[in-house]
N, CA, C, O and CB atoms as a CASP TS submission, in Angstrom:
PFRMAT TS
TARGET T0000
AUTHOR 0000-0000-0000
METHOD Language model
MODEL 1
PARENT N/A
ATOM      1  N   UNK     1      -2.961  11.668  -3.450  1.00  0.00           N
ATOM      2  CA  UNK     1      -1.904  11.327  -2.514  1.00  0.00           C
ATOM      3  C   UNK     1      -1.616  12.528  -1.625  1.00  0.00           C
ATOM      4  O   UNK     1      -1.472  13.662  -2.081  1.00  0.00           O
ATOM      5  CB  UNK     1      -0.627  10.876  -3.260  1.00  0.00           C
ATOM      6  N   UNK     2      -1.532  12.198  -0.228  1.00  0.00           N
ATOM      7  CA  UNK     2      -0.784  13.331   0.732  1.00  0.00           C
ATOM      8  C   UNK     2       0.154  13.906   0.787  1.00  0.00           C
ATOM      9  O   UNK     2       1.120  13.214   1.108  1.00  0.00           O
ATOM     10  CB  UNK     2      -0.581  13.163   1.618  1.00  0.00           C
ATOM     11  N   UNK     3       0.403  15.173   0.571  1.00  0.00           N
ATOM     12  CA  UNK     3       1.735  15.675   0.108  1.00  0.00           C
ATOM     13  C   UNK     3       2.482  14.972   1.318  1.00  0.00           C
ATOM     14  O   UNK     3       3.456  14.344   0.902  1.00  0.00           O
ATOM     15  CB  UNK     3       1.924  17.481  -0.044  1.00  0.00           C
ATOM     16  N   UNK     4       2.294  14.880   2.863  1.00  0.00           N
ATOM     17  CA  UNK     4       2.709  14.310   4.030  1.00  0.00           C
ATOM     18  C   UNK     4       3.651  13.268   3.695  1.00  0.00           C
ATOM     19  O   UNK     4       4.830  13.238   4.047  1.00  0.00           O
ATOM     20  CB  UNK     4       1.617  13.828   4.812  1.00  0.00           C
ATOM     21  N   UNK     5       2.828  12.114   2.739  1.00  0.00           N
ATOM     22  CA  UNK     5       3.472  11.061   2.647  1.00  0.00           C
ATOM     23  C   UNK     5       4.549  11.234   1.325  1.00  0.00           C
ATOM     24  O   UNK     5       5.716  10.850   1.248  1.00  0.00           O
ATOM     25  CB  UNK     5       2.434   9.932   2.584  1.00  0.00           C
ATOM     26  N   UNK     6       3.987  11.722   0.644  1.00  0.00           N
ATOM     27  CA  UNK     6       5.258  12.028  -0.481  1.00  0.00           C
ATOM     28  C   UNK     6       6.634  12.604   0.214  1.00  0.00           C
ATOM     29  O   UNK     6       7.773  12.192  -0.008  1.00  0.00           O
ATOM     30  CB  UNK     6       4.735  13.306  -1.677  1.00  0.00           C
ATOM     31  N   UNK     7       6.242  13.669   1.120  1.00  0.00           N
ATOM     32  CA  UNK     7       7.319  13.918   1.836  1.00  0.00           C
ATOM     33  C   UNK     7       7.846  12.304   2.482  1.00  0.00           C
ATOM     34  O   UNK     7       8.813  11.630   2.127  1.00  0.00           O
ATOM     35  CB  UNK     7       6.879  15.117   2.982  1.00  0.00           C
ATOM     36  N   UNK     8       7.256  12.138   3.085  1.00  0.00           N
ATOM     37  CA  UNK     8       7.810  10.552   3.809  1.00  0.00           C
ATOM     38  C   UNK     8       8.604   9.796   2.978  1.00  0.00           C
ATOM     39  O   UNK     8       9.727   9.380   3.264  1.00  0.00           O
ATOM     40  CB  UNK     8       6.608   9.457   4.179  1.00  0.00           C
ATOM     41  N   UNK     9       7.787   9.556   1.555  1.00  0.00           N
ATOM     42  CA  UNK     9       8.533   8.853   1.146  1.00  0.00           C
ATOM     43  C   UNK     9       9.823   9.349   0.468  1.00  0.00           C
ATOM     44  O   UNK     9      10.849   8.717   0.215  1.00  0.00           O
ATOM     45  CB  UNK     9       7.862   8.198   0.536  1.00  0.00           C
ATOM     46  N   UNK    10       9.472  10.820   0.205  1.00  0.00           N
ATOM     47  CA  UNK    10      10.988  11.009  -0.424  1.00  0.00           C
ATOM     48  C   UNK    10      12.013  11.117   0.508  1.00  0.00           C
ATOM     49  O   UNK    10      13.152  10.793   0.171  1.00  0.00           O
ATOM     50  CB  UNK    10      11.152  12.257  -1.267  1.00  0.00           C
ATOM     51  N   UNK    11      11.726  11.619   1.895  1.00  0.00           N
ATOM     52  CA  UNK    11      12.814  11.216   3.064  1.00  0.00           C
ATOM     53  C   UNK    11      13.664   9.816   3.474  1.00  0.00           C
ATOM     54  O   UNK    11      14.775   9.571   3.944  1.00  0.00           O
ATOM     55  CB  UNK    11      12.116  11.426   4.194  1.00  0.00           C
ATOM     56  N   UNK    12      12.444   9.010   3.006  1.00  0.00           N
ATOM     57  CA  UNK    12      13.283   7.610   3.333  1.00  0.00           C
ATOM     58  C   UNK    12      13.873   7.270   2.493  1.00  0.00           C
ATOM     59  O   UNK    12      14.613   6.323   2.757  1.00  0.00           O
ATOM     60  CB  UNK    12      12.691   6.475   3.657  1.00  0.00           C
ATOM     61  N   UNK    13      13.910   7.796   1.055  1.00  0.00           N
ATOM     62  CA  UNK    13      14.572   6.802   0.038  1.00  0.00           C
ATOM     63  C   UNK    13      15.736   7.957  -0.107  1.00  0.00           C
ATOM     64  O   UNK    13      16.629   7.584  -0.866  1.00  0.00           O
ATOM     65  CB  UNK    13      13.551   6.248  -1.581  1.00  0.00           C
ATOM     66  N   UNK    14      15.948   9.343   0.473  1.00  0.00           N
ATOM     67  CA  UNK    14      17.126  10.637   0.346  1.00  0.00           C
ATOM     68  C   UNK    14      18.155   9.248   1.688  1.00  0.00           C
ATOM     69  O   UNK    14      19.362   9.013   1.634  1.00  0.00           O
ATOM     70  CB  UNK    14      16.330  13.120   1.278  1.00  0.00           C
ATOM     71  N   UNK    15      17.566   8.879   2.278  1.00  0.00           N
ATOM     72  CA  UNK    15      17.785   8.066   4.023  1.00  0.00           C
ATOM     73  C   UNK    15      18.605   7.271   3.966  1.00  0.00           C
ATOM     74  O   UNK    15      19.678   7.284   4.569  1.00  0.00           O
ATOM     75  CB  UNK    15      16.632   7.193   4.759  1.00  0.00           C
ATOM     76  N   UNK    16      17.999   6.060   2.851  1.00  0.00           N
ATOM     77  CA  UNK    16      18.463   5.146   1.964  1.00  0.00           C
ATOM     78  C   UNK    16      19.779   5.025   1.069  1.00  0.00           C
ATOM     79  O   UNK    16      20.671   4.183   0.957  1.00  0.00           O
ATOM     80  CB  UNK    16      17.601   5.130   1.278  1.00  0.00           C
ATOM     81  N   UNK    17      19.469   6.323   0.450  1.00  0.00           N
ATOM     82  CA  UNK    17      20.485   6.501  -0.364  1.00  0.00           C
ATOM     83  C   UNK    17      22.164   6.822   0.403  1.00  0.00           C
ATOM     84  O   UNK    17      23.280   6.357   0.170  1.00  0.00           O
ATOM     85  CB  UNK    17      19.922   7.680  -1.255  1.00  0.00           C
ATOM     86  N   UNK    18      21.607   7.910   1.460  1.00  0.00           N
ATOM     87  CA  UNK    18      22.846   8.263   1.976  1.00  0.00           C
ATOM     88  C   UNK    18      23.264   7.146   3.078  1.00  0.00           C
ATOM     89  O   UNK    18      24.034   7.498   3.972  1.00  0.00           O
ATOM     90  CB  UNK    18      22.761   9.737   2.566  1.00  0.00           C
ATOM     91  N   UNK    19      22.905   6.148   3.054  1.00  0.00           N
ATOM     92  CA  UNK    19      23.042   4.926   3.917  1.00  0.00           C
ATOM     93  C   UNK    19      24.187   4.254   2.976  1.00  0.00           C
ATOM     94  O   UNK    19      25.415   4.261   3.055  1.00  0.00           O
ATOM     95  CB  UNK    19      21.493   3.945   4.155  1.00  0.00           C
ATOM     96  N   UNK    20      23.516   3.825   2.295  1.00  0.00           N
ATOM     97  CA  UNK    20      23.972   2.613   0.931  1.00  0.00           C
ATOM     98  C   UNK    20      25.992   3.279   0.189  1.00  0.00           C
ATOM     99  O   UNK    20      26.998   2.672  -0.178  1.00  0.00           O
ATOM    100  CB  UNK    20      22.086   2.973  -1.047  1.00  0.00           C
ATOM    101  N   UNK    21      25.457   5.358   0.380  1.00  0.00           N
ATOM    102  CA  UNK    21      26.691   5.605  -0.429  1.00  0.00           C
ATOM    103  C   UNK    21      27.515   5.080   1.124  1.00  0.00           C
ATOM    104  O   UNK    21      28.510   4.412   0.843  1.00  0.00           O
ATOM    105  CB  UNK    21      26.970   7.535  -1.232  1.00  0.00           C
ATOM    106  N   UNK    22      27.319   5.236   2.612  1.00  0.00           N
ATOM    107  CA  UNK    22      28.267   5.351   3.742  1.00  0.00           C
ATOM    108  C   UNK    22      28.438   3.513   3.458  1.00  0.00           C
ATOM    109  O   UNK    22      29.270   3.292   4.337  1.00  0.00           O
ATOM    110  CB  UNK    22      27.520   6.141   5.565  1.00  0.00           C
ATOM    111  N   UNK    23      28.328   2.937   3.185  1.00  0.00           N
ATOM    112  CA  UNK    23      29.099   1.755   3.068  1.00  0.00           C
ATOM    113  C   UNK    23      29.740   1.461   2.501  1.00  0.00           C
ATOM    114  O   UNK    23      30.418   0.465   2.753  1.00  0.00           O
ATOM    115  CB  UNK    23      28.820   1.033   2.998  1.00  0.00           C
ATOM    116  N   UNK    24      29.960   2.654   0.699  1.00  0.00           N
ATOM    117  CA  UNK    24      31.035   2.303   0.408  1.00  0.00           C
ATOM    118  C   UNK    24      32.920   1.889   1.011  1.00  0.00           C
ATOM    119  O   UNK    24      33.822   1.085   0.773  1.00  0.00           O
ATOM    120  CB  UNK    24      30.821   3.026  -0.209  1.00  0.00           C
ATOM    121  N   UNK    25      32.696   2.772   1.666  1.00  0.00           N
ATOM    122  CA  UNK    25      34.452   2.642   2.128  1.00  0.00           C
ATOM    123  C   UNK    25      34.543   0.692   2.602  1.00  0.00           C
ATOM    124  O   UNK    25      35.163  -0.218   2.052  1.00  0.00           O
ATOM    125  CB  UNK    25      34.911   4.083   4.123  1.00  0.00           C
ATOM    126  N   UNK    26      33.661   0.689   3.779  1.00  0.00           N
ATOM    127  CA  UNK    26      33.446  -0.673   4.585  1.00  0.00           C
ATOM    128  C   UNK    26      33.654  -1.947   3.488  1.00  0.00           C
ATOM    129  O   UNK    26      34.297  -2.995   3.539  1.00  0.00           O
ATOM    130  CB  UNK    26      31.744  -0.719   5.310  1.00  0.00           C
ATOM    131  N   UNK    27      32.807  -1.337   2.501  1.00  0.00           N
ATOM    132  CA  UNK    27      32.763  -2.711   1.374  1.00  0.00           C
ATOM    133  C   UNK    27      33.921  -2.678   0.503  1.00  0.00           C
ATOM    134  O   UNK    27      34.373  -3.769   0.154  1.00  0.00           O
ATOM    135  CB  UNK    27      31.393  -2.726   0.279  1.00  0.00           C
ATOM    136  N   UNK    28      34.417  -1.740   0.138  1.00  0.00           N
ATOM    137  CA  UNK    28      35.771  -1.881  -0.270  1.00  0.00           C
ATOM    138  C   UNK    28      37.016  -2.536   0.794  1.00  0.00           C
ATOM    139  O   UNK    28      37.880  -3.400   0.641  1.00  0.00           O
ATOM    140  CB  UNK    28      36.111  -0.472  -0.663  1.00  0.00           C
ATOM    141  N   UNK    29      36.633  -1.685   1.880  1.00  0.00           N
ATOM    142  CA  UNK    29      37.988  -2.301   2.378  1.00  0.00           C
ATOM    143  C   UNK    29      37.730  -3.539   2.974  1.00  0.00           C
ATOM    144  O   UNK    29      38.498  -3.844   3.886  1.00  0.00           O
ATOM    145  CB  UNK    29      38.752  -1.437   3.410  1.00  0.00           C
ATOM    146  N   UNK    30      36.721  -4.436   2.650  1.00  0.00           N
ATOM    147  CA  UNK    30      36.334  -5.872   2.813  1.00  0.00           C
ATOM    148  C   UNK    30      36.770  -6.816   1.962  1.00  0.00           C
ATOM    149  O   UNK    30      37.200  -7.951   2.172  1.00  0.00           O
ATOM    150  CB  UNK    30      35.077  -6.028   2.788  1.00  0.00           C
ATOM    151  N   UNK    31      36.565  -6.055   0.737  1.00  0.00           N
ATOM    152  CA  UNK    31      37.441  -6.617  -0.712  1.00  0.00           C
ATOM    153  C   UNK    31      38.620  -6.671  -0.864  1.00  0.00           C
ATOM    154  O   UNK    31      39.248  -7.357  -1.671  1.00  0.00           O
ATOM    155  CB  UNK    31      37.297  -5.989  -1.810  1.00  0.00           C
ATOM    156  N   UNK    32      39.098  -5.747   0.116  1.00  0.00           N
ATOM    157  CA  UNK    32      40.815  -5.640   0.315  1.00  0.00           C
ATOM    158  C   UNK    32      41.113  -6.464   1.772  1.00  0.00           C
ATOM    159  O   UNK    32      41.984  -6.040   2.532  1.00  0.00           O
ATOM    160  CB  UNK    32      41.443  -3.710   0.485  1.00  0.00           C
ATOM    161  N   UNK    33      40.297  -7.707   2.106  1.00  0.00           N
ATOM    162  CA  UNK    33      40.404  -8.734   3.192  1.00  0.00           C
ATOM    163  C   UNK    33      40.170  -7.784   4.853  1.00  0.00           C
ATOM    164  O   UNK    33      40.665  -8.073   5.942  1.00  0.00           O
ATOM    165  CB  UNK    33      42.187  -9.580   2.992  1.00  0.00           C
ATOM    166  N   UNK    34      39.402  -6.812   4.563  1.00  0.00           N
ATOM    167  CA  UNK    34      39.398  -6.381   6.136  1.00  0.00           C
ATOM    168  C   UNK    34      37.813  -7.060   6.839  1.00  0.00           C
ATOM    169  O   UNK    34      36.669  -6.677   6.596  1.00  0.00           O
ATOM    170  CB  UNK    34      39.453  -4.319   6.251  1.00  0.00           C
ATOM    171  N   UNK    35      38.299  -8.242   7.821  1.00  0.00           N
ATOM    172  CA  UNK    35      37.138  -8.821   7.889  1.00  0.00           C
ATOM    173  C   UNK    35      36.102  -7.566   9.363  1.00  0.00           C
ATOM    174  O   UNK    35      34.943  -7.889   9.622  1.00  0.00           O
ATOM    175  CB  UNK    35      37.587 -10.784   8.330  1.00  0.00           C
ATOM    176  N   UNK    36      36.479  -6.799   9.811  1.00  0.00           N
ATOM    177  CA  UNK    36      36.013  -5.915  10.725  1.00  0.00           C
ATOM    178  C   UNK    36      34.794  -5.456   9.765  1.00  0.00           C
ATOM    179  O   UNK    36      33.590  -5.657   9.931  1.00  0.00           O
ATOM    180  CB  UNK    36      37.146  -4.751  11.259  1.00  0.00           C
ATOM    181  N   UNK    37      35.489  -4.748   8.661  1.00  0.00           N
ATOM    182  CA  UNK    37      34.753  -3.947   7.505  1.00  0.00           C
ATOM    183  C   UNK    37      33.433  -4.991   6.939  1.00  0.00           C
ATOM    184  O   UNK    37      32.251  -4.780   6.669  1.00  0.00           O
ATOM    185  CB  UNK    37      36.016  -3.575   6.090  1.00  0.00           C
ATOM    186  N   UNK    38      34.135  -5.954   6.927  1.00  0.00           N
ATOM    187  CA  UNK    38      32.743  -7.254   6.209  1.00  0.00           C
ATOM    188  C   UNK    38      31.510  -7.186   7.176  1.00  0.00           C
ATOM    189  O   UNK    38      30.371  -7.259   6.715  1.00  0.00           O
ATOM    190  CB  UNK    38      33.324  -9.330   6.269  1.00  0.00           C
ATOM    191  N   UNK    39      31.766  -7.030   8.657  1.00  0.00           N
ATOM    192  CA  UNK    39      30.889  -7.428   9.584  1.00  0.00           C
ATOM    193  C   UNK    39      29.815  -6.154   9.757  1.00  0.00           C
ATOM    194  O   UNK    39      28.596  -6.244   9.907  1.00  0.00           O
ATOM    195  CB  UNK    39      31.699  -7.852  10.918  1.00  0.00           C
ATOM    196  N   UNK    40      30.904  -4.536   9.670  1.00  0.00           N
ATOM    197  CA  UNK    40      29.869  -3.383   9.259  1.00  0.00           C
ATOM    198  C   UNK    40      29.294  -3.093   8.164  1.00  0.00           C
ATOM    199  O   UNK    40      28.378  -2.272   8.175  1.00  0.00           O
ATOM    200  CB  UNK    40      30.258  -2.362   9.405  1.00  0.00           C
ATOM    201  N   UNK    41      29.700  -3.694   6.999  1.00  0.00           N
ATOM    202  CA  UNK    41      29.010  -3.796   5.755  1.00  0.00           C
ATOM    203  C   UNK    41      27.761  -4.533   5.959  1.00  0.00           C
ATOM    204  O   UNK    41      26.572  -4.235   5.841  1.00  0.00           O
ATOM    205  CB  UNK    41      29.840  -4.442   4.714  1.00  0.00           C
ATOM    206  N   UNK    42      28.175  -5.216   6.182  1.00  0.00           N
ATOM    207  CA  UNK    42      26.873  -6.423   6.592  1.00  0.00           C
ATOM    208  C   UNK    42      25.537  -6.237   7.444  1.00  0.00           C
ATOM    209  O   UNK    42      24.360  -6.439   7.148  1.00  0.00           O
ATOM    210  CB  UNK    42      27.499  -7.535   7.446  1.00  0.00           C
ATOM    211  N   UNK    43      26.260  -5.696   8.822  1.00  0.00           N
ATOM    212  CA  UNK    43      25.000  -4.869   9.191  1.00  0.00           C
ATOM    213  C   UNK    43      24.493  -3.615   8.475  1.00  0.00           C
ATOM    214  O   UNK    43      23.295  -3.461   8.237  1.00  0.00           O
ATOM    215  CB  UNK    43      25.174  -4.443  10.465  1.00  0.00           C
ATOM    216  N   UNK    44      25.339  -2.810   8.171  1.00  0.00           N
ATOM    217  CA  UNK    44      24.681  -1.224   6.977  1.00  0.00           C
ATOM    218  C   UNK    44      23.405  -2.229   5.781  1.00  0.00           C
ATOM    219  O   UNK    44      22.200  -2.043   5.609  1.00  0.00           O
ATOM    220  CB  UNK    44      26.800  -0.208   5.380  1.00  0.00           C
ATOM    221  N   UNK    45      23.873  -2.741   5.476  1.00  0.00           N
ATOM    222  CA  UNK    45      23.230  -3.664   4.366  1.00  0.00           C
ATOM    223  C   UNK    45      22.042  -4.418   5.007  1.00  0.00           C
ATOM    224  O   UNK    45      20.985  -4.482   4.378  1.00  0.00           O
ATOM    225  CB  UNK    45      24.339  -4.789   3.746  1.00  0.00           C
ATOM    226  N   UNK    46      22.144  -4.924   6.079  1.00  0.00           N
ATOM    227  CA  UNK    46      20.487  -5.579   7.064  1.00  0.00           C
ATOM    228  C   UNK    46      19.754  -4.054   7.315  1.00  0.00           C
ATOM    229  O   UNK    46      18.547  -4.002   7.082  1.00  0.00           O
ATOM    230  CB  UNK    46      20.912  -6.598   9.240  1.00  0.00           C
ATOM    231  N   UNK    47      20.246  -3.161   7.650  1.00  0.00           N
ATOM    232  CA  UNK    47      19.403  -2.295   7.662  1.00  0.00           C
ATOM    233  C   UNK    47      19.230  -1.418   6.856  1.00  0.00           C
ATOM    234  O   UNK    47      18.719  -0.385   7.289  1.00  0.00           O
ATOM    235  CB  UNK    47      19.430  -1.881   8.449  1.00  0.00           C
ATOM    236  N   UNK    48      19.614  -1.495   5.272  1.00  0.00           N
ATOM    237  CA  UNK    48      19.068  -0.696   3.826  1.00  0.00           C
ATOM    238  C   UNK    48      18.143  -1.592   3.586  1.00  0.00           C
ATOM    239  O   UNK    48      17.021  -1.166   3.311  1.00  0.00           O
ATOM    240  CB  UNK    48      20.123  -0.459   2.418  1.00  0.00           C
ATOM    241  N   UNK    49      18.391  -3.151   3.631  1.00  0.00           N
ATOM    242  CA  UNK    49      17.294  -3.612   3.404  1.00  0.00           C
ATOM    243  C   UNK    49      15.672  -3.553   4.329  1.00  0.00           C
ATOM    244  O   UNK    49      14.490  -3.545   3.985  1.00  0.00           O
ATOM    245  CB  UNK    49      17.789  -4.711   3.248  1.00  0.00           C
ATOM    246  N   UNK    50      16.393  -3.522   5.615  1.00  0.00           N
ATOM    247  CA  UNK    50      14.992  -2.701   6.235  1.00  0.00           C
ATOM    248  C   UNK    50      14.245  -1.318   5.801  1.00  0.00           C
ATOM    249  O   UNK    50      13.031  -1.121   5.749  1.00  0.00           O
ATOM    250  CB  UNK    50      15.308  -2.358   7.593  1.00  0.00           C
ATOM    251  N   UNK    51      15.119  -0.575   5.556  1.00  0.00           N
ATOM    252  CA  UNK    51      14.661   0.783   5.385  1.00  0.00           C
ATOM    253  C   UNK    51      13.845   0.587   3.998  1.00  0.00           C
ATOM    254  O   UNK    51      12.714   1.024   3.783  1.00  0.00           O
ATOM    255  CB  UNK    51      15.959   1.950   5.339  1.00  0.00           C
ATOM    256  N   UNK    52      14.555  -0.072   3.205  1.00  0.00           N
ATOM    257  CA  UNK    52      13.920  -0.492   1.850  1.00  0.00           C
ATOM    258  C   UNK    52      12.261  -1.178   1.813  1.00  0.00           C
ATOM    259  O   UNK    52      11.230  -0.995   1.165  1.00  0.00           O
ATOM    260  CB  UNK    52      14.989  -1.656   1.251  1.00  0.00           C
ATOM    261  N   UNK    53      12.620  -1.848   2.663  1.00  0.00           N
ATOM    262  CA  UNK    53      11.412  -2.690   3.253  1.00  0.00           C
ATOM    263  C   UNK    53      10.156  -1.208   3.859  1.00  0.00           C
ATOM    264  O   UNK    53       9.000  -0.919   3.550  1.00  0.00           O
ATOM    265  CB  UNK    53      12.212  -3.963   4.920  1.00  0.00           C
ATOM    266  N   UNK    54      10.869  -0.793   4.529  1.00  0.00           N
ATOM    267  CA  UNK    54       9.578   0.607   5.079  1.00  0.00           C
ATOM    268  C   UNK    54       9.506   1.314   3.846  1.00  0.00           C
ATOM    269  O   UNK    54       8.676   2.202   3.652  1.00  0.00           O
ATOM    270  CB  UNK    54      10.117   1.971   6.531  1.00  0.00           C
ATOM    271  N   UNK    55      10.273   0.982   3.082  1.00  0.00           N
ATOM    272  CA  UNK    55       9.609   2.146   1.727  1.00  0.00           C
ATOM    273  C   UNK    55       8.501   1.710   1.053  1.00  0.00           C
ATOM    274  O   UNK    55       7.422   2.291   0.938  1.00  0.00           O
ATOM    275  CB  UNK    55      10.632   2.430   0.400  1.00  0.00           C
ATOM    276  N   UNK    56       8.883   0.496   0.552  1.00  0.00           N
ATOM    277  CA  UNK    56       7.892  -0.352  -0.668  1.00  0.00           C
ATOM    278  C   UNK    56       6.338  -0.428   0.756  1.00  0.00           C
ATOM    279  O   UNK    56       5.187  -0.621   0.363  1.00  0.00           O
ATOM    280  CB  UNK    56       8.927  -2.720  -1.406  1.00  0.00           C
ATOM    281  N   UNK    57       6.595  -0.275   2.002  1.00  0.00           N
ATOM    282  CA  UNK    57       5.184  -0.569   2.344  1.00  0.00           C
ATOM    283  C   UNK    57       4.677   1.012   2.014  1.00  0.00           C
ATOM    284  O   UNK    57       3.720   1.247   1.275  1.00  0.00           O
ATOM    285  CB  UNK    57       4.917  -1.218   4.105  1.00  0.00           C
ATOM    286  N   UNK    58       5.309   1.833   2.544  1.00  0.00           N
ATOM    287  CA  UNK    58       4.999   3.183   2.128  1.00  0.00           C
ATOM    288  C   UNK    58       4.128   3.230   1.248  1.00  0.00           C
ATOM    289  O   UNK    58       2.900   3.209   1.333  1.00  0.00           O
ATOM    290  CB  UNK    58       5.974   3.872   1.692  1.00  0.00           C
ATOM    291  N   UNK    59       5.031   3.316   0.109  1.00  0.00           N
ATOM    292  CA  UNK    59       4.479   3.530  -1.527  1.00  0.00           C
ATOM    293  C   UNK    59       3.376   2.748  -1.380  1.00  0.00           C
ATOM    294  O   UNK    59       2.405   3.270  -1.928  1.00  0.00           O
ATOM    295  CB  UNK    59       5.489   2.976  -2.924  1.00  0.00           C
ATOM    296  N   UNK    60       3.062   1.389  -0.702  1.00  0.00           N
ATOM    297  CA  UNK    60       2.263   0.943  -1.544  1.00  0.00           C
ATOM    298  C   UNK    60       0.847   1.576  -0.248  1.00  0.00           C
ATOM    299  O   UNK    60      -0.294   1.221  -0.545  1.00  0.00           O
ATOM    300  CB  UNK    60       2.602  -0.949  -2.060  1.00  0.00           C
ATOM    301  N   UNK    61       0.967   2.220   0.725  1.00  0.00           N
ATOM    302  CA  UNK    61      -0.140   2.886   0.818  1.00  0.00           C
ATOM    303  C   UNK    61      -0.095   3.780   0.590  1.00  0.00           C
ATOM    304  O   UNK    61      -0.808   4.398   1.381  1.00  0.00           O
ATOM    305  CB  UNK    61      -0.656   2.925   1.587  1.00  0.00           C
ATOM    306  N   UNK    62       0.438   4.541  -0.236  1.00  0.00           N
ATOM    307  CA  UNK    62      -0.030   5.823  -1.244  1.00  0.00           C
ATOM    308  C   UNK    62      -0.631   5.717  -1.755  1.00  0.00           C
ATOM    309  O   UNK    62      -1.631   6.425  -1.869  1.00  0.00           O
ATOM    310  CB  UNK    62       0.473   6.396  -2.019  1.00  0.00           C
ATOM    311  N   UNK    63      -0.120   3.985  -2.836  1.00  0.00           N
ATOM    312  CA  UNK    63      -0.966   3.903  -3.955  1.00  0.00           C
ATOM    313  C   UNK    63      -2.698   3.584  -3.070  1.00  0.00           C
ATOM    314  O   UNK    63      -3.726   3.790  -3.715  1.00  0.00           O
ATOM    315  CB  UNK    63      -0.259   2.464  -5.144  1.00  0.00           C
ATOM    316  N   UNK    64      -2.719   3.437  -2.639  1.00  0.00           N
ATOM    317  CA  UNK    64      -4.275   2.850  -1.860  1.00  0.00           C
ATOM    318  C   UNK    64      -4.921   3.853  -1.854  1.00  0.00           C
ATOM    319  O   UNK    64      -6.092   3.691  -2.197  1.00  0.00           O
ATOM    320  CB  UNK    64      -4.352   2.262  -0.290  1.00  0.00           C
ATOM    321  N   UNK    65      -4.507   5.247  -1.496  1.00  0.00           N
ATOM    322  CA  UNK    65      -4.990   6.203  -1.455  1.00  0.00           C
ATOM    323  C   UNK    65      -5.572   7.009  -2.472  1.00  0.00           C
ATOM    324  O   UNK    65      -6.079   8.093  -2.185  1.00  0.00           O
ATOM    325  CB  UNK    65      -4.365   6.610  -0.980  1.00  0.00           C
TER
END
């Protein structure tokens, strides 16, 4: 494996992570009826699942390699 891509991949999932913790506040205060907060949760969350999505293709051309 390319150290290149190991770097890659550990960038996107450090990316990921600090994505997923910045929605906490949004998703709480959605639970506490703030529908503004529901609508930025919602998008933060379409795009972890994208980013998530560029990971697993990642990894899986590492593994190819």
């Amino acid at each position: 494996m390319s150290t290149t891509l190991n770097e890659s991949l550990l960038s996107q999932y450090e990316e990921l992570k600090v994505l997923v913790e910045s929605l906490q506040t949004d998703i709480v205060k959605h639970a506490g009826g703030n529908n503004s907060a529901g609508i930025r949760a919602r998008k933060g969350l379409r795009e972890a699942k994208k980013l998530a999505a560029s990971i697993v293709k990642a990894s899986i051309e590492s593994s190819k390699k």
